[in-house]
C-alpha positions as CSV (number, residue, x, y, z in Angstrom):
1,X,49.5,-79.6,-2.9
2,X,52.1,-82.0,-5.2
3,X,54.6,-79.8,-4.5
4,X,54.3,-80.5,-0.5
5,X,53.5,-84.1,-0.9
6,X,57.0,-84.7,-3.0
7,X,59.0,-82.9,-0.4
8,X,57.4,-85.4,2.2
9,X,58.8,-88.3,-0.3
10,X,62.3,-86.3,-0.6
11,X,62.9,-85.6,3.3
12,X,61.6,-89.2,3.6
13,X,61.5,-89.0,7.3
14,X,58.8,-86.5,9.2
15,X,60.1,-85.6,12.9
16,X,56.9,-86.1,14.8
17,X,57.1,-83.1,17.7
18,X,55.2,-82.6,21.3
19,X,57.0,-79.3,22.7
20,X,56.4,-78.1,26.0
21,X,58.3,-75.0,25.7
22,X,57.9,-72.6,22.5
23,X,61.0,-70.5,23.3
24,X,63.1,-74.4,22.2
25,X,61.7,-74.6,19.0
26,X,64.2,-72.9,17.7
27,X,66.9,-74.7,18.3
28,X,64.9,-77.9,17.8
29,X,64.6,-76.2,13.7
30,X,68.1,-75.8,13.3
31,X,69.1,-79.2,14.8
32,X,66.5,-80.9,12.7
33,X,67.9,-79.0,9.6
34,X,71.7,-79.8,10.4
35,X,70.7,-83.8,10.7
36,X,69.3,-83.6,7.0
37,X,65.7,-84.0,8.4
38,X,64.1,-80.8,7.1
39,X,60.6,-81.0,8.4
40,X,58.6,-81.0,11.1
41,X,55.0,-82.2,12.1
42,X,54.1,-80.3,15.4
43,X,51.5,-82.4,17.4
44,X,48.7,-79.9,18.8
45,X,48.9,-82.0,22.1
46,X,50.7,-79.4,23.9
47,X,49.2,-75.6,24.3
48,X,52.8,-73.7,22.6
49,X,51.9,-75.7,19.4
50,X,51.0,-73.0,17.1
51,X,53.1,-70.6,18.7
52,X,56.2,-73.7,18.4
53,X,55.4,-73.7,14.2
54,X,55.6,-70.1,13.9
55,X,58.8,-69.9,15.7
56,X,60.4,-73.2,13.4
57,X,59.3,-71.1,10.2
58,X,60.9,-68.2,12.1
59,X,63.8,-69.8,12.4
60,X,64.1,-72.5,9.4
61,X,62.1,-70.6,6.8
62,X,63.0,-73.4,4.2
63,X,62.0,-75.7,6.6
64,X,58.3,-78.1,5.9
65,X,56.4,-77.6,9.1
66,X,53.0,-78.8,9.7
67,X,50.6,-79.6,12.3
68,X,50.2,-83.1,13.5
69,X,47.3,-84.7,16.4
70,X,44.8,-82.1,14.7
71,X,41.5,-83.0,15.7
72,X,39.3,-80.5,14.6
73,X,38.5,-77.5,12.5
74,X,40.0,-74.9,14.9
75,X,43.0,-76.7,15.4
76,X,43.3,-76.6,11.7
77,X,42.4,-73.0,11.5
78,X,45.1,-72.1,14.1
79,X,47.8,-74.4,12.6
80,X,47.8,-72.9,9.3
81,X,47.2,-68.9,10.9
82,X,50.5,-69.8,12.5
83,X,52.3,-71.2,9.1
84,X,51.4,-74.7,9.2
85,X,52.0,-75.8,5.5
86,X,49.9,-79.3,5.9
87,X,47.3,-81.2,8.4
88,X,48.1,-84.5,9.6
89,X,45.4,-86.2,12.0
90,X,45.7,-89.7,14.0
91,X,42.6,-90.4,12.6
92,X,39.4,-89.9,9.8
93,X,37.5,-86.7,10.8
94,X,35.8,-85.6,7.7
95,X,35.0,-82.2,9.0
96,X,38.7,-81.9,9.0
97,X,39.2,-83.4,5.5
98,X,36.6,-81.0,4.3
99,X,38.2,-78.1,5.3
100,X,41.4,-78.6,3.9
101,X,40.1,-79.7,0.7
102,X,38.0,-76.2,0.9
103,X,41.2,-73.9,1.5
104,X,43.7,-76.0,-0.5
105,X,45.6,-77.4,2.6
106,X,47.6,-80.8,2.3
107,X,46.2,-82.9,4.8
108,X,46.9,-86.7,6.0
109,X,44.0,-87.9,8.0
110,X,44.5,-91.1,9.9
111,X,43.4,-94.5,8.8
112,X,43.8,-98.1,10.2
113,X,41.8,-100.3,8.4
114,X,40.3,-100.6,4.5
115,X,36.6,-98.9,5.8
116,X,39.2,-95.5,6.5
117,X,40.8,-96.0,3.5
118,X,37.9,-96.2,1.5
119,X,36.7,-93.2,3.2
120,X,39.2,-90.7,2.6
121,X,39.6,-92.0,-1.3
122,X,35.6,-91.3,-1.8
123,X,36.9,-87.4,-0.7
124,X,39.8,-87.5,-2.9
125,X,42.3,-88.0,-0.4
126,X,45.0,-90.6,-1.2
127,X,48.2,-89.9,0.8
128,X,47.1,-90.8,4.3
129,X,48.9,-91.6,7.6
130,X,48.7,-95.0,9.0
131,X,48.4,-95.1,12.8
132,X,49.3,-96.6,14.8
133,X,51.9,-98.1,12.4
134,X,53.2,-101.3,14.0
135,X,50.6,-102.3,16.2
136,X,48.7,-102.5,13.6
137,X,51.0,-104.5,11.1
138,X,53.5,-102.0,9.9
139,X,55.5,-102.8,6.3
140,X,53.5,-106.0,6.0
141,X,50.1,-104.5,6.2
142,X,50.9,-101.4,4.5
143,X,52.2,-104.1,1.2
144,X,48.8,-105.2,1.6
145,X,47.0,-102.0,1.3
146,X,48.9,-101.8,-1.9
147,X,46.9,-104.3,-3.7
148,X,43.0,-102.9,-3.6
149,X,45.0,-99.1,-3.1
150,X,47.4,-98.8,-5.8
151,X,46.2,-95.1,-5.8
152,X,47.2,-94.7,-1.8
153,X,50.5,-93.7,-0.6
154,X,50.8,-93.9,3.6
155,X,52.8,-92.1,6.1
156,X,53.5,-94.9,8.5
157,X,54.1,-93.4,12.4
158,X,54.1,-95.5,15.6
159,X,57.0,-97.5,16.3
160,X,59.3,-96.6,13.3
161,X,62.8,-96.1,14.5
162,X,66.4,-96.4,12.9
163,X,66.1,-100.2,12.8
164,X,63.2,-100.7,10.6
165,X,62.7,-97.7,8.8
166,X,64.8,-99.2,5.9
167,X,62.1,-102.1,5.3
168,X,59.9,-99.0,5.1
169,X,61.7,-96.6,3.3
170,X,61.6,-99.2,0.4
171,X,58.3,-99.7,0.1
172,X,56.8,-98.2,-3.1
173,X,53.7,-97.1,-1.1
174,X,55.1,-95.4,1.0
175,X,55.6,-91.8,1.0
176,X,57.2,-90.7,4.0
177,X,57.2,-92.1,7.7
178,X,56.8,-90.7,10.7
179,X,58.7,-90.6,14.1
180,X,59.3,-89.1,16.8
181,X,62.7,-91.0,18.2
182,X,64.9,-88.1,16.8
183,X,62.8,-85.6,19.0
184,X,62.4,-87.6,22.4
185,X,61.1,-85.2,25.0
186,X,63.9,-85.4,27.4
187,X,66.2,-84.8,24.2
188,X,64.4,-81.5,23.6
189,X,63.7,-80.4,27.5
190,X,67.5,-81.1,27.8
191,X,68.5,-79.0,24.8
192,X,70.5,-81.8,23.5
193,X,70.5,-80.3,19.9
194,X,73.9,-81.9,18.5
195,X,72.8,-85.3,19.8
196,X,69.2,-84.7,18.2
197,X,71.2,-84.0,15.3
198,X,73.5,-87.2,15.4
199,X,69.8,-89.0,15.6
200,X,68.7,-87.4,12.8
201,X,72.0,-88.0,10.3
202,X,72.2,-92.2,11.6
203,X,68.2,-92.2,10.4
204,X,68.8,-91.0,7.1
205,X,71.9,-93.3,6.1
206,X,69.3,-95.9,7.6
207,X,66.6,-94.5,5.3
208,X,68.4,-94.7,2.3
209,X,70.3,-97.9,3.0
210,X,73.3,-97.0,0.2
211,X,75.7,-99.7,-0.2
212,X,77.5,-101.7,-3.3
213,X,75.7,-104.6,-5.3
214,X,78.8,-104.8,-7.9
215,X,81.7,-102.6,-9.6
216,X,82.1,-102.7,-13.6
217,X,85.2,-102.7,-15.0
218,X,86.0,-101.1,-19.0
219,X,87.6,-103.0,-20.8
220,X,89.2,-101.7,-24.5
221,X,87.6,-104.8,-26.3
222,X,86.5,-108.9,-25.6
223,X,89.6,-110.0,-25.4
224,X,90.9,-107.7,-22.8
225,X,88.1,-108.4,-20.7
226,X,88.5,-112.1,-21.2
227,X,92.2,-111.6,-20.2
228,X,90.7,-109.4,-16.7
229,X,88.1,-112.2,-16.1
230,X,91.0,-114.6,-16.3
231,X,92.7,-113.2,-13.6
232,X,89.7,-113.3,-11.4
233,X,89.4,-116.8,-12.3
234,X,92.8,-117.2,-10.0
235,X,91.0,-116.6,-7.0
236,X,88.4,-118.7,-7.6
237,X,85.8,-116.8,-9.5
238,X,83.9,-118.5,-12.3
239,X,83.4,-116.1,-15.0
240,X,79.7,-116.0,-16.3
241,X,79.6,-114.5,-20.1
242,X,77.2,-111.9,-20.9
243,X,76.1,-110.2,-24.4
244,X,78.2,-107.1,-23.6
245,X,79.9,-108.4,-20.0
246,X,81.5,-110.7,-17.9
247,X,80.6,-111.4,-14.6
248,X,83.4,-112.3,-12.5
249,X,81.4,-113.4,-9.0
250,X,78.3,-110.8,-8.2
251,X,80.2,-108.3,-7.0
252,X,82.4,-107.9,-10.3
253,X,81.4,-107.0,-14.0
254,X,84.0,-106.4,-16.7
255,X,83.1,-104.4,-19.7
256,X,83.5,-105.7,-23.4
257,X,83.8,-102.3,-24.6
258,X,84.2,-99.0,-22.6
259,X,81.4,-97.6,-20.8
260,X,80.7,-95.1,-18.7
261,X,83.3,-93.9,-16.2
262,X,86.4,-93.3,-16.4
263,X,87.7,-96.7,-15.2
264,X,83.8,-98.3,-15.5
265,X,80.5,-98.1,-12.9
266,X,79.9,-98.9,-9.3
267,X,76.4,-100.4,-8.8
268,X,75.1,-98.3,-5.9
269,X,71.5,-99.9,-4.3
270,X,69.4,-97.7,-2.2
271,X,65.9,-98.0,-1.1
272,X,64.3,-95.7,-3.1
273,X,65.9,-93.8,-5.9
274,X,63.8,-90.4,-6.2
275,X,64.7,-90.1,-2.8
276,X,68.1,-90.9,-3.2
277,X,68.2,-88.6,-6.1
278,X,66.7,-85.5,-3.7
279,X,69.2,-86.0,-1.3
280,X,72.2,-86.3,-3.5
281,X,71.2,-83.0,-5.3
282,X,72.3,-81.3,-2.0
283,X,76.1,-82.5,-3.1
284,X,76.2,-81.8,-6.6
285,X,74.9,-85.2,-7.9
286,X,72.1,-85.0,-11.1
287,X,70.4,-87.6,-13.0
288,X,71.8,-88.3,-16.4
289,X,68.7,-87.9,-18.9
290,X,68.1,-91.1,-20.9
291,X,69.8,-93.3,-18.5
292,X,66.5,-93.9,-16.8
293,X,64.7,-97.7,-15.7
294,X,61.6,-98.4,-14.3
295,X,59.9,-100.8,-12.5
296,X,56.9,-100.2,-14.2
297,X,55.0,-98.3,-16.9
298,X,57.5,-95.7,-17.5
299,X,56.8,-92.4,-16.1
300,X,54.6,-93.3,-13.5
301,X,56.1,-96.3,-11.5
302,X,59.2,-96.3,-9.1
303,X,62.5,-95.6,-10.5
304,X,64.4,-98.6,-10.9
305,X,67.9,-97.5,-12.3
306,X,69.4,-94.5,-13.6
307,X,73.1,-92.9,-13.6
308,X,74.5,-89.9,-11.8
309,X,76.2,-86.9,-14.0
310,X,79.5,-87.3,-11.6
311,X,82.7,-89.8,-10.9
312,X,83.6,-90.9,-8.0
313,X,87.4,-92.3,-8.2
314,X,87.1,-92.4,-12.0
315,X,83.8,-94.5,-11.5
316,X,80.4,-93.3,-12.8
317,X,77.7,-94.3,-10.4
318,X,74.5,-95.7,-11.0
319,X,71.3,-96.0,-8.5
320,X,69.3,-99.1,-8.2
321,X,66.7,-99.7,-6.2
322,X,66.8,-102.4,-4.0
């Protein structure tokens, strides 16, 4: 089961599908695929839902594909005959629960509220879906959850969409979310596949939220990065002396000594670094061992910081999390 529940937290993003027509699925796999949104939870509100997964496996057999609106023991019996590699429910049925803790299944039952929480821990169940998400406080009650559920991770689904899945994405309680705005009906009766595709791509950059919180630059010794800071100092940065920097503004860090890079670093903030670190391993990028910060205990808390095995430009990168 780990291993299904740390691909949720990789993909990040769970396509949240109702298809009419079982011949589209398809399509709808290798669109899904080609956005960088590998995964699929196939809502048994439609009668082509078990006959939609096996077609996705079919056609994406990397693919994660689950069944999602799974409301009762013979939906979850069909959903997994057909492929179905987890069990996600809108809400707590512990019949359900039961018999995917009996045949090993990773499931997500529903919860709003601390009683369904409390619920689902008492049967061992800890990553669980949180529906519906902003109606019933999104982010903001999900932080809250965190306090008397450290233990609980949430898939949040239910008005998540490319504008605020950022504020969720870097929530440390938060496994995954859910959505279905990639995989609009009309998009998929239409057989818009490319612009399901675009969706898909402008949600991930969303997820991951990349951008620049400073550049380092090496400098041989103190002196030549006192001379560097200098310069700076022209336009109207203050230089702010460090043990082994200087701080010219926020956005610029000179280097006593050489470090890593070529030329120095590039500060690169993201919402959630594991994630970040799954996604860039598709390109080549690796975590360099030893470089590693958490925000907790280490080991078992959030990574905070950590530096990438490749340059870009002559810069090493490192991750932070925002």
């Amino acid at each position: 089961m780990a291993d299904v529940y740390d691909t949720f937290r990789d993909i990040g993003i769970i396509p949240v599908v109702a298809i009419e027509d079982a011949s589209k699925a398809a399509d709808l796999a290798h669109a899904l695929v080609k956005g960088g949104l590998p995964a699929s939870e196939v809502t048994f509100r439609t009668a082509c839902a078990a006959e939609a997964i096996e077609a996705m496996i079919k056609a994406e057999p990397d693919m994660l594909v689950g069944a999602g609106t799974v409301l009762n023991v013979e939906q979850a019996e069909r959903a997994v005959k057909a492929g179905a590699k987890f069990i996600v429910s809108p809400g707590y049925n512990p019949e359900v629960v039961d018999w995917c803790i009996a045949h090993n299944i990773p499931t997500m039952p529903g919860i709003s509220n601390p009683s369904e929480i409390t619920a689902c821990i008492n049967k061992g169940v800890t990553h669980l879906k949180l529906f519906p998400a902003e109606r019933k406080g999104g982010y903001k009650i999900i932080d809250d959850f965190g306090g008397p559920f450290p233990q609980c991770t949430f898939m949040p689904t239910g008005g998540v969409n490319t504008e605020n899945v950022s504020e969720y994405a870097k929530r440390k309680n938060i496994l995954c979310m859910g959505g279905t705005w990639m995989v609009k009906k009309p998009l998929i009766e239409g057989g818009k596949w490319d612009e399901i595709t675009q969706i898909c791509k402008d949600a991930v950059k969303a997820m991951h939220g990349f951008h620049i919180d400073h550049m380092g630059i090496n400098a041989k010794n103190e002196a030549e990065a006192k001379e560097i800071a200098a310069q700076f100092e022209l336009f109207g940065f203050a230089s702010k002396f460090g043990n082994s920097s200087i701080f010219a503004s926020e956005q610029v860090e000179i280097m006593k000594e050489n470090g890593r890079g070529t030329n120095g670093h590039i500060s690169m903030v993201c919402n959630n670094v594991e994630r970040a670190l799954a996604y860039l391993k598709k390109f080549g990028f690796n975590p360099v061992a030893g470089t590693e910060k958490w925000t907790g205990k280490e080991n078992a808390s959030p990574l905070k910081v950590v530096y990438l095995d490749k340059e870009v430009g002559g810069f090493a990168i490192h991750l932070k999390r925002a």
